[in-house]
C-alpha positions in Angstrom: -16.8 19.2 -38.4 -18.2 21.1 -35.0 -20.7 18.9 -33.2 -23.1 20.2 -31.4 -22.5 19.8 -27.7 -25.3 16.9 -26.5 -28.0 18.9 -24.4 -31.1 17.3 -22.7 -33.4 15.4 -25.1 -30.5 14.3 -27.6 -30.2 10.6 -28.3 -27.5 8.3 -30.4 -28.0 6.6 -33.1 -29.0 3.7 -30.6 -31.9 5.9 -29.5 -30.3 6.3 -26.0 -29.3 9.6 -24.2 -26.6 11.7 -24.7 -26.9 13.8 -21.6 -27.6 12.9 -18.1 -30.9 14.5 -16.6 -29.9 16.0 -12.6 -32.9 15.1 -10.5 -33.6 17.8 -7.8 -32.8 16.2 -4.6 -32.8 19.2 -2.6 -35.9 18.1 -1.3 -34.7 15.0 0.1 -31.3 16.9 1.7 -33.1 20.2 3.0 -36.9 19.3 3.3 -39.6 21.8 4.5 -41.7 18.8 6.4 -40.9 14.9 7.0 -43.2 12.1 7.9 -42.3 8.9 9.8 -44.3 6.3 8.7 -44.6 3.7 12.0 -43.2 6.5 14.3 -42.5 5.1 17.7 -41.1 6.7 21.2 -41.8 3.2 23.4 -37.9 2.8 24.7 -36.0 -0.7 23.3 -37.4 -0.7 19.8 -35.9 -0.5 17.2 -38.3 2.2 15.0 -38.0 4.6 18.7 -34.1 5.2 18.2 -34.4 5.8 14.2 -37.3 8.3 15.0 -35.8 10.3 17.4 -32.6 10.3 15.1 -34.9 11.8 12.5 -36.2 14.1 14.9 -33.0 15.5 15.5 -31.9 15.4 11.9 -35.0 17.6 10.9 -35.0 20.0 13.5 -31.4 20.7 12.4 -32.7 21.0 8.5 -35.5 23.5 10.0 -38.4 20.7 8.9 -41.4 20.0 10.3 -42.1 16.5 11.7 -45.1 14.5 11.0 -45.1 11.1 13.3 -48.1 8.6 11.5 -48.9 5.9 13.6 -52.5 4.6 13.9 -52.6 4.0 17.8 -50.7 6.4 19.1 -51.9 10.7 19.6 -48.5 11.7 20.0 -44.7 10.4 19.8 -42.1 12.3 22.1 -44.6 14.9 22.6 -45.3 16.0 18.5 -48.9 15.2 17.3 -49.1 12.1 15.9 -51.6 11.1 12.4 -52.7 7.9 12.1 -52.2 7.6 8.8 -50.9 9.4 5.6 -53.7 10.7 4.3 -54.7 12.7 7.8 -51.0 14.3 7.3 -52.0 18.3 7.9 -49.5 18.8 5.4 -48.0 17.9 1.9 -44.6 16.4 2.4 -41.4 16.3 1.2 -40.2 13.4 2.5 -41.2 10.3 4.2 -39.3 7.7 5.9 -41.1 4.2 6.2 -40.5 2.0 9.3 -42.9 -0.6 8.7 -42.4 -3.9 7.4 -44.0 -3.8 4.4 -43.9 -0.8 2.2 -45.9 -1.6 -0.4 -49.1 -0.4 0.6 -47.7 2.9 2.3 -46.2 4.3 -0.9 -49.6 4.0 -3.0 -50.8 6.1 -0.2 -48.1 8.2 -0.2 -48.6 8.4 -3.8 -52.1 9.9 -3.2 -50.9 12.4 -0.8 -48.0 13.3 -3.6 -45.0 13.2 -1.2 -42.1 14.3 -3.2 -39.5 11.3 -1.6 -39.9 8.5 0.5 -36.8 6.2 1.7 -37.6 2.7 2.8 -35.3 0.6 5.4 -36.5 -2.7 4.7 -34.8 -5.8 3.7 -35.8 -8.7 2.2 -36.0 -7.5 -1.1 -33.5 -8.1 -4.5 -30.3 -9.2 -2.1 -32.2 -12.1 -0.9 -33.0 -14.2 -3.6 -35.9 -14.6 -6.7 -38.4 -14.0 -4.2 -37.2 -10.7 -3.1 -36.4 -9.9 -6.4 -40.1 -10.0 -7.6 -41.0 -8.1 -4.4 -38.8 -5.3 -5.5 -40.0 -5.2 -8.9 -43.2 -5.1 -7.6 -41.6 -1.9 -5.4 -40.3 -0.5 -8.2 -43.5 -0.6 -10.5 -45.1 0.9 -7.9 -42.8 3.9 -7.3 -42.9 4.4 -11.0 -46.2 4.9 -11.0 -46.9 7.0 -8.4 -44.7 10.0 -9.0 -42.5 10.1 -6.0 -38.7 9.1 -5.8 -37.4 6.5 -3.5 -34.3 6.1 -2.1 -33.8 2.1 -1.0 -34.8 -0.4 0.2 -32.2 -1.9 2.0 -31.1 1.4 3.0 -30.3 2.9 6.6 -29.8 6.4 8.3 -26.5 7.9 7.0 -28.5 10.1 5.0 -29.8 11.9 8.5 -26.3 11.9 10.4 -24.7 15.1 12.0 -22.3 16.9 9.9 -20.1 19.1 11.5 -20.6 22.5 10.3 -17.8 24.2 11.8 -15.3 23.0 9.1 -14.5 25.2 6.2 -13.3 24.8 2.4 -14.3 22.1 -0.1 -16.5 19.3 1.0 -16.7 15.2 0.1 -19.6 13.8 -0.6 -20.1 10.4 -0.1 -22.2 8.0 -1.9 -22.5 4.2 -0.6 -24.6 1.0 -1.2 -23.1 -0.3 2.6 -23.7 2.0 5.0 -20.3 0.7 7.1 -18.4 1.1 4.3 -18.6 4.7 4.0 -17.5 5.2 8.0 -13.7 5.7 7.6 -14.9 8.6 5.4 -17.0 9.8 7.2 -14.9 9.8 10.2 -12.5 11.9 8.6 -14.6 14.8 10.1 -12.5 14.2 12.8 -9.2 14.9 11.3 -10.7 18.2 9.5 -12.1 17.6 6.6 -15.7 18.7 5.6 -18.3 16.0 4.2 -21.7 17.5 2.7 -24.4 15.0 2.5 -24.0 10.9 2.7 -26.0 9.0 0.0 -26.6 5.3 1.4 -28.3 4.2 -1.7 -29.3 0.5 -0.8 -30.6 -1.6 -3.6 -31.6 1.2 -5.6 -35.0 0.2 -6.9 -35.9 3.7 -7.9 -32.7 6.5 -7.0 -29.2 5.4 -7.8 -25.8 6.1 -7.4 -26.0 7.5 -11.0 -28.7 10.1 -9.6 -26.6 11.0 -6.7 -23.5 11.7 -8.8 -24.9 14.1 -11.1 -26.8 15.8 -8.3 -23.2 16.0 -5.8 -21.6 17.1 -8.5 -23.1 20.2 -9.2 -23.2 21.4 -5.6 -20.9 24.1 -5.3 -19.5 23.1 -1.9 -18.8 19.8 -3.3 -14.8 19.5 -3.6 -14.9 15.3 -4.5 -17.3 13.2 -4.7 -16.7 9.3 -3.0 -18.0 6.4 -3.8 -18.3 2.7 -2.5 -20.4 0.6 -5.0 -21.2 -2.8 -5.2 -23.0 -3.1 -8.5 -24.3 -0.7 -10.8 -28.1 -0.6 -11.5 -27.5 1.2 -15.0 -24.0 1.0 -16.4 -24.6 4.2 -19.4 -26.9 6.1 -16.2 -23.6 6.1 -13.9 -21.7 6.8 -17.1 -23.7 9.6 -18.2 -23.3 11.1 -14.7 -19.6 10.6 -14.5 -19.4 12.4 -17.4 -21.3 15.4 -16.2 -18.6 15.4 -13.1 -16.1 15.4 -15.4 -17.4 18.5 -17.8 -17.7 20.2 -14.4 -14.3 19.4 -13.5 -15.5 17.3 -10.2 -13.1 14.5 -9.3 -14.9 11.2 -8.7 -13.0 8.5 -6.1 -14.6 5.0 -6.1 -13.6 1.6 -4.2 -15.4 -0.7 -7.0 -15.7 -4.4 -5.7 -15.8 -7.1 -8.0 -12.5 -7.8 -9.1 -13.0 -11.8 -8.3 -15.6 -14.2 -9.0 -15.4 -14.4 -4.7 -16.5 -10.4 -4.4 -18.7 -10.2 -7.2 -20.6 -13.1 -5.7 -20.5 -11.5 -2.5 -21.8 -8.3 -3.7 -24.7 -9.6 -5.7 -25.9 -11.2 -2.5 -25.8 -8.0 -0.6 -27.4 -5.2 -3.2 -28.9 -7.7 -6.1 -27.1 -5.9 -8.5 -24.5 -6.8 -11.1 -21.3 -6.5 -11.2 -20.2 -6.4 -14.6 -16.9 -7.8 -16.2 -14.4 -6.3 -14.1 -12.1 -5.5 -16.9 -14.9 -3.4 -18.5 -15.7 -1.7 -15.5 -12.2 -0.8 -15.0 -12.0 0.5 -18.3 -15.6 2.6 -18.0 -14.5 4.4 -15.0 -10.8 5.1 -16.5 -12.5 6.6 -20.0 -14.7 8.9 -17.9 -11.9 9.9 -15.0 -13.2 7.9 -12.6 -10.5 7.5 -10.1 -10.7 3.8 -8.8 -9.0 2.6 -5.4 -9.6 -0.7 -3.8 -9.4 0.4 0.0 -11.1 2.2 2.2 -8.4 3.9 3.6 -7.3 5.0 -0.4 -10.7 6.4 -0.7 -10.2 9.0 2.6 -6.9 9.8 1.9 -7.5 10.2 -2.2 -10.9 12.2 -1.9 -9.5 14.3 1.0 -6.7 15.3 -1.4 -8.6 16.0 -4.7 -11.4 17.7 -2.5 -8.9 20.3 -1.3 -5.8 20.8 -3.5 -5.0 23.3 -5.5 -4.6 22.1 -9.1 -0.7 21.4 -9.6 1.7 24.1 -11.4 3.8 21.4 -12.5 4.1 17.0 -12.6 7.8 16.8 -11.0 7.7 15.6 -7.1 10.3 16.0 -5.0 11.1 13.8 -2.0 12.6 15.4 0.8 13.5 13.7 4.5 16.4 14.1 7.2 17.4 10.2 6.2 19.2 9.2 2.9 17.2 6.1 3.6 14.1 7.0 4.2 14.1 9.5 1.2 15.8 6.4 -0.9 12.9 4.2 0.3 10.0 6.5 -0.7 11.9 7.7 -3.9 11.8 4.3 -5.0 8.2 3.9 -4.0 6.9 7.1 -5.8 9.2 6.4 -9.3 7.8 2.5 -9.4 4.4 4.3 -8.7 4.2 6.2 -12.1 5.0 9.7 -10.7 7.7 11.6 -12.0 10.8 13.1 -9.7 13.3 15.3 -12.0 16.6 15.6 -11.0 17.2 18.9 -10.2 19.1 21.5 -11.5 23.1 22.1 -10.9 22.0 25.4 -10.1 19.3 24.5 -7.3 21.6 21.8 -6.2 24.6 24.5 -5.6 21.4 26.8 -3.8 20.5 23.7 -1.7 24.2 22.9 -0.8 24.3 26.6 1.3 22.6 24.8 3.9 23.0 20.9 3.0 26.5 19.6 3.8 28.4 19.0 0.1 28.9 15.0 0.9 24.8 14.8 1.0 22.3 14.4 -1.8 20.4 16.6 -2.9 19.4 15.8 -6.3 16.0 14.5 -5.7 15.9 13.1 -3.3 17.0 15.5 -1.4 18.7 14.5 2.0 19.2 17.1 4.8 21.2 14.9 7.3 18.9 16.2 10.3 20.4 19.2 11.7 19.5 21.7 9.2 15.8 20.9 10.3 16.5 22.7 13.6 17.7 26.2 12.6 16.3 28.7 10.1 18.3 26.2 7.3 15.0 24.3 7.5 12.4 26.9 6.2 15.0 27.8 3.5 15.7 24.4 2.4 11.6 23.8 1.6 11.4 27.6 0.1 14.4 26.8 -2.5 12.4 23.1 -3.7 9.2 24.8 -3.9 10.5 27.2 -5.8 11.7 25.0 -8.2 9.6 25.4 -11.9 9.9 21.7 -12.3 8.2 20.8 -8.9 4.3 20.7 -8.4 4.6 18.2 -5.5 7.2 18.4 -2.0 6.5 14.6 0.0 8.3 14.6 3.0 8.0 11.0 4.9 8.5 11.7 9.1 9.2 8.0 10.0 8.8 9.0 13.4 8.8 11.7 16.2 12.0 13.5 17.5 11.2 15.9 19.2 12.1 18.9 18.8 13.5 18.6 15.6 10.2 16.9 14.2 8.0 20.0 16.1 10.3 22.5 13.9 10.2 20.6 10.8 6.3 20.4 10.2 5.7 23.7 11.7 8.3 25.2 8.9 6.1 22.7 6.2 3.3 24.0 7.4 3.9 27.7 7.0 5.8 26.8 3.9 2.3 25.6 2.6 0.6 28.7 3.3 2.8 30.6 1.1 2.6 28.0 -1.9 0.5 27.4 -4.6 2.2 24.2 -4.4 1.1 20.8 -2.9 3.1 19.8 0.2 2.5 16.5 1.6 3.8 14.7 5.0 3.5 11.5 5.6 3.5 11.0 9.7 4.9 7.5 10.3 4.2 7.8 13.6 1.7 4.5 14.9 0.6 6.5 18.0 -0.7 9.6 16.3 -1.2 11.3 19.5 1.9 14.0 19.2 0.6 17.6 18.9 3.3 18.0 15.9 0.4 15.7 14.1 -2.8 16.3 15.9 -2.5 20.0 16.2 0.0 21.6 13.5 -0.3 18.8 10.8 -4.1 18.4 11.1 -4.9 22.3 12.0 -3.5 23.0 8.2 -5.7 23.4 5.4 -2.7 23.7 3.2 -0.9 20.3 3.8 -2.1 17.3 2.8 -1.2 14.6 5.6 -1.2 10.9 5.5 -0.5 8.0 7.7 1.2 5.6 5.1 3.7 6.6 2.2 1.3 3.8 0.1 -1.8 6.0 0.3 0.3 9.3 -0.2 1.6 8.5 -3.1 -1.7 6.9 -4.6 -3.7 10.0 -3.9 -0.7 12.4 -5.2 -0.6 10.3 -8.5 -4.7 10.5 -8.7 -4.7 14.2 -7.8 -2.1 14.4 -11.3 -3.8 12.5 -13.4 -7.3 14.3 -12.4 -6.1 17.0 -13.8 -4.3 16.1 -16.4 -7.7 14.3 -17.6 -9.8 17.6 -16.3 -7.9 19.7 -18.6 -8.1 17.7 -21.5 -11.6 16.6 -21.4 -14.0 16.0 -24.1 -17.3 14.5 -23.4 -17.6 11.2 -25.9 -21.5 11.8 -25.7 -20.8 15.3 -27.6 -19.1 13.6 -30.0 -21.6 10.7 -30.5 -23.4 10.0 -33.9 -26.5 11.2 -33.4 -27.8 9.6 -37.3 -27.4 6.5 -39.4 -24.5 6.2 -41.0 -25.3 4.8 -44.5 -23.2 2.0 -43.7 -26.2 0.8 -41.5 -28.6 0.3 -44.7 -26.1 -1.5 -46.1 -25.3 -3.9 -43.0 -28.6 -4.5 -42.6 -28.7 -6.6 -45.9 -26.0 -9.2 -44.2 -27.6 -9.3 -40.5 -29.1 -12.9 -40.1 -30.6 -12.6 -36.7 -29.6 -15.5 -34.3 -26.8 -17.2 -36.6 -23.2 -16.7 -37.0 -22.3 -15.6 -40.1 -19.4 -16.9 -42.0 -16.4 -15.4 -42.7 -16.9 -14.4 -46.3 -20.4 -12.9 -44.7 -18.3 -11.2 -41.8 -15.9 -9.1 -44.2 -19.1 -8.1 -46.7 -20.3 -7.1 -43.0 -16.7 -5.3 -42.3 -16.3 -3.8 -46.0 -19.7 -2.3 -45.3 -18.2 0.2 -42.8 -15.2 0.7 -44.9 -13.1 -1.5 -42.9 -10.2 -3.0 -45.6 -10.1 -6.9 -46.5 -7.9 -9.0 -48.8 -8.7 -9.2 -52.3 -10.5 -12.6 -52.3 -13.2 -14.2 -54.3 -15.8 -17.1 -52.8 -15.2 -20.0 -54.8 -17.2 -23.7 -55.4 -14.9 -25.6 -57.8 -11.5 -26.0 -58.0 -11.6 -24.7 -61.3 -13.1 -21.5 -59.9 -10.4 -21.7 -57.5 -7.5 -21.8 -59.9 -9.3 -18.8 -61.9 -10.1 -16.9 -58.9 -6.1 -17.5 -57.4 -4.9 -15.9 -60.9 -7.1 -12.7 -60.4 -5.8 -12.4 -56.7 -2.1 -13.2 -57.4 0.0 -15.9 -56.2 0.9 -16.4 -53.6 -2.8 -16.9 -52.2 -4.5 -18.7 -48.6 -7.4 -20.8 -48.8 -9.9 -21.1 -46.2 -13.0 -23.0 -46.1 -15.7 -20.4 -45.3 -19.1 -21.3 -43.2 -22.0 -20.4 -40.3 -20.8 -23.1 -38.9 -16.8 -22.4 -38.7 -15.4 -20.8 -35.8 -11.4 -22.4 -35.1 -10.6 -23.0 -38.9 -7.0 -23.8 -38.0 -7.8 -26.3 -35.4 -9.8 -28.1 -38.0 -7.2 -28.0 -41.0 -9.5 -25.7 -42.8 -6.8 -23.4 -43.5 -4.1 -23.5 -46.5 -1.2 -20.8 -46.7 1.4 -19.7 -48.9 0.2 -22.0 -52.4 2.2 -20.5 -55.3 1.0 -22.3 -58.1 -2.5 -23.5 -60.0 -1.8 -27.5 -58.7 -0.9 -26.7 -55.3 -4.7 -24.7 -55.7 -6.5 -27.6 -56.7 -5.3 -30.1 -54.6 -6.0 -27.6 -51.7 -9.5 -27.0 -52.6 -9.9 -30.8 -52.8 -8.6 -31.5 -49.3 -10.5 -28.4 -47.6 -13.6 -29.8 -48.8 -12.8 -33.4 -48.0 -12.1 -32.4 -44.4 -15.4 -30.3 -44.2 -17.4 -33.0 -45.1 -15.5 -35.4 -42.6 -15.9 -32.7 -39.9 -19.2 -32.9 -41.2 -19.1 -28.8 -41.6 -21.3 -27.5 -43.8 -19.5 -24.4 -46.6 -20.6 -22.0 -48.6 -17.8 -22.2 -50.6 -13.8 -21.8 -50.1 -12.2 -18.3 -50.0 -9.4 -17.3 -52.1 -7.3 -14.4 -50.1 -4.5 -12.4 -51.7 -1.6 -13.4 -48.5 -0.6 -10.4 -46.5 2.4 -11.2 -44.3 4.6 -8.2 -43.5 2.6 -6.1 -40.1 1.9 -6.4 -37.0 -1.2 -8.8 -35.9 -3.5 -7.4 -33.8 -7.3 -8.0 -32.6 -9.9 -5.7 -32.7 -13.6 -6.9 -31.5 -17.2 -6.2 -29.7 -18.7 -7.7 -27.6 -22.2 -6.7 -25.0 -21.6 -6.5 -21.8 -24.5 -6.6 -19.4 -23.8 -3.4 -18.1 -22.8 -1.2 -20.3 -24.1 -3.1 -23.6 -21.7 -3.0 -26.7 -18.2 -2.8 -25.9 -14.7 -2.8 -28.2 -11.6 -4.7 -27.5 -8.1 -4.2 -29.2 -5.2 -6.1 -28.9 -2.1 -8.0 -29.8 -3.8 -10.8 -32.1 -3.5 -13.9 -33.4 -2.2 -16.3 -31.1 -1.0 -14.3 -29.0 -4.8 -12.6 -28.3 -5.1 -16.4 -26.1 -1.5 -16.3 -24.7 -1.3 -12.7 -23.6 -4.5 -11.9 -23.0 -3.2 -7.8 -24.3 -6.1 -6.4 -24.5 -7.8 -3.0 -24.1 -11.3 -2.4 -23.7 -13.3 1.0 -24.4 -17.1 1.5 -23.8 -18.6 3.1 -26.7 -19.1 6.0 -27.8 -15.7 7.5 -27.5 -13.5 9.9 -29.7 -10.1 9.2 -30.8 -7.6 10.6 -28.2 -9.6 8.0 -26.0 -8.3 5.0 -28.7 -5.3 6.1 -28.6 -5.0 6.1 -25.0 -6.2 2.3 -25.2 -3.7 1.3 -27.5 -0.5 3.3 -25.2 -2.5 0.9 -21.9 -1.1 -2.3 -24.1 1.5 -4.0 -23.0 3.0 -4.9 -26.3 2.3 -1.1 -27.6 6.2 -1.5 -28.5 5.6 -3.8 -31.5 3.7 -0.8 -33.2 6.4 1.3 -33.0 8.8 -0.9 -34.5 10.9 -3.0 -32.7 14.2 -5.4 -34.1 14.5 -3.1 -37.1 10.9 -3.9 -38.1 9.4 -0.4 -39.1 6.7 1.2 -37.1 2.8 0.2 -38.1 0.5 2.0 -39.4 -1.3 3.5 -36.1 -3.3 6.0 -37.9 -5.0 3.0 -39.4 -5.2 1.0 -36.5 -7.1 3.9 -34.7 -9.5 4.3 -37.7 -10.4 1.1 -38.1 -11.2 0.7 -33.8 -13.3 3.7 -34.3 -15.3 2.4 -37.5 -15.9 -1.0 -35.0 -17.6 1.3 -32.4 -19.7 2.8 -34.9 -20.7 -0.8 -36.0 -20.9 -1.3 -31.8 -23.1 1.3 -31.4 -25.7 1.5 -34.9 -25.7 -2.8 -34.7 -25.4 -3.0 -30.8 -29.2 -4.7 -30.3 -28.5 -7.2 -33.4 -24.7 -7.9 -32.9 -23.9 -10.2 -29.9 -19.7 -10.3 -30.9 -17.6 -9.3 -33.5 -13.9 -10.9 -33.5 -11.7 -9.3 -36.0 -8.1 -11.8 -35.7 -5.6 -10.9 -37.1 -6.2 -7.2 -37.8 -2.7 -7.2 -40.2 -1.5 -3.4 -39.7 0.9 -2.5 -42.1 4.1 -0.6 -42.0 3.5 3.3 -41.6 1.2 4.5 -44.8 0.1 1.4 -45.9 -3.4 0.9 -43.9 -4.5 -1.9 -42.3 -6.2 -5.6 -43.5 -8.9 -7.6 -41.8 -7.5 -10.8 -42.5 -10.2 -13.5 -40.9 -13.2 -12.2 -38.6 -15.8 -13.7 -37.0 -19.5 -12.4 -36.6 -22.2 -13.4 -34.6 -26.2 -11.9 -34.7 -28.5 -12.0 -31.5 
């Protein structure tokens, strides 16, 4: 069936939107007039060195400045208002200095300036008091009309871009302001940044905001992020999405992958930081690119910004060392990327100007001297012209002059006549030599790194971009935008703040079509018997109830009884042990037994973030001992469940491993995507869902929901 792609307006079934609304910041980049609210020019204070900053800054935008202080006429030499409302002029943007903001954006309010960014601190990173002083921020930006970028913020928004650089530009959002120096720094080595978004604790615009708005700039080549926390986990989503329809790669250093830096970034922004594993897996599902240095981010958003998209996946190492090109060969095959052997034919081409007791199969190994002749150029023309090769790394430990001059001056000019991505890695640690500074850095065309680490982390992300770019579908066009009549049905079995018990869990699980045993709810051991011949022998017995979470633990499961006797005296002692445990039943289940699959957990759970999310996995015990699990944020199609079951580590066992025959994926994959349709219609009124084990069959046969476990908020 053709679903409508989601436009502006459209919700889910949840009620929440399925597209991401672009606010105009062009204002805030490019604004006709700008006001400093506490404008000073008196030398050694603090607001005197931001003003003449923004001085400069709008004088280079072509905007009008407005200094509003209420003791001073003039500040260096411009007019000076004493307050907002005797501005001469509506303004775009106004940049508050004073202490305490509160009071200057109700009166920016009344003079209906379009943006206002505040500096001060003291707000959300601090503490409960700051907190409620930023709600009380918020509340008031909300109502006044204007957009606010901070507080908490700082300059980087007003800094000097060079604008003699050409081609593709990064944009950079950050929630430090230091962090995001190494990028922008990089104007130094030639590469073009656009605008700097130092977003601060984001009590009005956020990093979500910024995305969608970078990413429809058409000089915008990659967009870079450093974040902290995430005010709105489905806002950032929804805006990642909209880079990815628009094919804009997204580079992020996300910290929080320990209890030690999530603490340590809540302190700084306020913000949370969300169950690392789910953040991980929200970024992946929407082509999110995620690094954890500083130095991955330059090098991986310099790379996507400017590259051409690949012709093909093979990479080719080549150096004047067998050692060094063994080294990095190693590196870039343990590294995911691919590195064909190539052809007899190319090889025999190759061995013209490659002595025959040299390798040249990938990698390729020159032994030096070719490098200093016209064998050189030839050598990189034959590789690139390879089908099979998209990528040419060539790692220069160090200089040797003048082979080293000859070798990246022939890369270089290779490069120009490729379509092909050609990389160097310059081992050097002085990175003064002209071969570098002036032939590797003067090329647009070659990508140049300083480490064979970050080379091969941003050639692997520039892949997979576009792998992912060209195979994108947006979940949110895909999303249920309607009821399912499932809903009606579960909404019968919801009992809001309990846990429900397992027979209650699988009426909840049959309502959405998911498959369960043949089993029948029994309170006698007469029933039991009668209920045991309708199921077939062999049958399990569990005792079922609110209360029940670890049956096993407890004794409160029976397997493998065969015959009416071995029914009754089961039901006996399940009931004697609940009323030891002093667990109350609603009665004892009778399940056909389903042995033969593989057992696998499926679940949901909310995370603070991003609300409902589902988790599959290998189940049963091993769910506790392996911890194999894959995570996927809701909504999302089911190329996207597939790729979270090939992210398992055990993915073998579905296949069919020690002459077991493959499971039933196709099942597997339905039944995930029927959970995120219970995630997303139940996703206020279910708090978890634990499905364990999830018995998928061999190939054909479906897949059984043997136990699960469901809990209501």
């Amino acid at each position: 069936m053709h679903v409508r792609p989601a436009q502006a307006g459209d919700l889910d079934v949840s009620g929440r939107p399925l597209h991401a609304g672009v606010p105009d910041l062009d204002r805030f980049f490019r604004p006709r007039s700008v006001a400093v609210v506490g404008a000073s020019d008196t030398e050694g204070r603090p607001n005197t060195g931001i003003t003449r900053q923004l001085a400069d800054w709008a004088e280079r935008v072509g905007a009008t400045l407005h200094p509003v202080h209420p003791s001073r006429p003039s500040v260096f030499d411009i007019p000076c208002s004493p307050s907002v409302a005797d501005l001469p002029e509506q303004v775009d943007l106004a940049v508050v200095l004073v202490g305490d903001p509160l009071p200057v954006i109700e009166e920016l309010a009344e003079a209906k300036a379009r943006f206002a960014v505040v500096f001060a601190s003291g707000f959300a990173e601090t503490g409960p008091q700051g907190e409620a002083a930023q709600r009380r921020l918020a509340a008031a930006v909300e109502q006044s009309g204007l957009r606010l970028l901070g507080p908490n913020t700082n300059l980087n928004a007003f800094e000097r871009f060079r604008d003699d650089l050409q081609g593709p530009a990064i944009a950079l959002i950050t929630q430090s302001g230091h962090q995001g120096r190494p990028v922008f720094a990089l104007q130094e080595l030639g590469i073009r940044l656009s605008h700097w978004a130092p977003t601060g604790n984001e009590a009005d615009l956020e990093s979500a905001d910024f995305l969608s708005y970078f990413a429809e700039q058409p000089e915008v080549g990659a967009i870079a992020c450093y974040l902290e926390g995430l005010k709105d986990g489905r806002s950032f989503l929804l805006a990642a999405d909209r880079a990815a329809r628009l094919g804009v790669p997204v580079v992020a250093v996300k910290v929080g992958r320990t209890e030690t830096g999530a603490r340590t970034a809540a302190s700084h922004t306020g913000k949370l930081t969300g169950a690392d594993a789910v953040v991980d897996a929200a970024l992946r599902q929407y082509g999110v690119i995620r690094v954890d240095g500083l130095d991955e981010l330059q090098d991986t958003a310099a790379l996507l910004a400017r590259a051409r998209p690949p012709r093909a996946d093979g990479v080719v190492v080549y150096s004047i060392s067998g050692g060094t090109g063994a080294h990095v060969a190693d590196l870039a095959t343990g590294s995911g990327l691919s590195l064909p052997v190539l052809s007899e034919a190319k090889q025999a081409e190759l061995h013209q100007w490659i002595p025959e007791y040299l390798n040249v199969a990938n990698p390729v190994d020159n032994g030096g001297h070719p490098v200093g002749d016209e064998r050189g150029r030839k050598i990189i023309d034959a590789i690139l012209a390879d089908p099979a090769v998209g990528v040419l790394i060539c790692p220069v430990t160090g200089p040797f002059p003048p082979l080293s001059d000859r070798l990246v001056r022939d890369l270089v000019d290779a490069a120009e006549q490729t379509d092909k991505l050609v990389c160097v890695v310059w081992g050097s640690p002085v990175g003064t030599e002209p071969a570098y500074r002036e032939v590797l850095l003067g090329s647009s065309r070659v990508a140049t790194f300083r480490t064979v680490g970050n080379c091969l982390t941003a050639v692997r992300a520039h892949l997979a971009h576009h792998r992912f770019a060209a195979a994108y579908r947006s979940p949110f066009d895909e999303a249920p935008r309607t009821l399912s009549p499932s809903y009606r049905k579960a909404q019968a079995l919801m009992q809001p703040g309990r846990q429900l018990s397992e027979h209650a869990a699988k009426q909840l699980l049959r309502a959405y079509g998911i498959r369960v045993p043949r089993e029948q709810l029994v309170t006698s051991a007469a029933a039991a018997v009668r209920a045991a011949g309708l199921v077939g022998y062999p049958v399990v017995m569990k005792a079922s109830g609110a209360r029940i979470a670890h049956k096993t633990e407890l004794g409160l499961v029976k397997i493998g009884l065969s015959s009416a006797s071995q029914v009754r005296d089961a039901y006996r002692e399940l009931t004697d042990i609940a009323r030891y445990e002093d667990v109350a039943l609603d009665g004892v289940l009778v399940c056909q037994m389903v042995e033969q699959g593989v057992e696998m957990v499926v679940g949901v759970a909310h995370d603070d973030l991003f609300g409902p999310t589902v988790t599959v996995g290998l189940g049963g015990v091993l769910v506790e001992v392996l911890r194999d699990t894959a995570v996927g944020v809701p909504p999302f199609g089911e190329e996207q469940a597939r790729d979270m079951l090939a992210g398992l580590r055990g993915r073998a066992l579905l296949d069919g491993v020690r002459g077991r025959p493959a499971a039933d994926l196709d099942a597997l994959v339905e039944v995930v995507l029927r959970v995120q349709r219970m995630a997303l219609e139940l996703g206020d009124q279910l708090a978890e869902l634990d499905i364990n084990p999830l018995m998928v069959l061999p190939q054909g046969q479906g897949a059984v929901a043997l136990d699960a476990l469901a809990v209501c908020r």
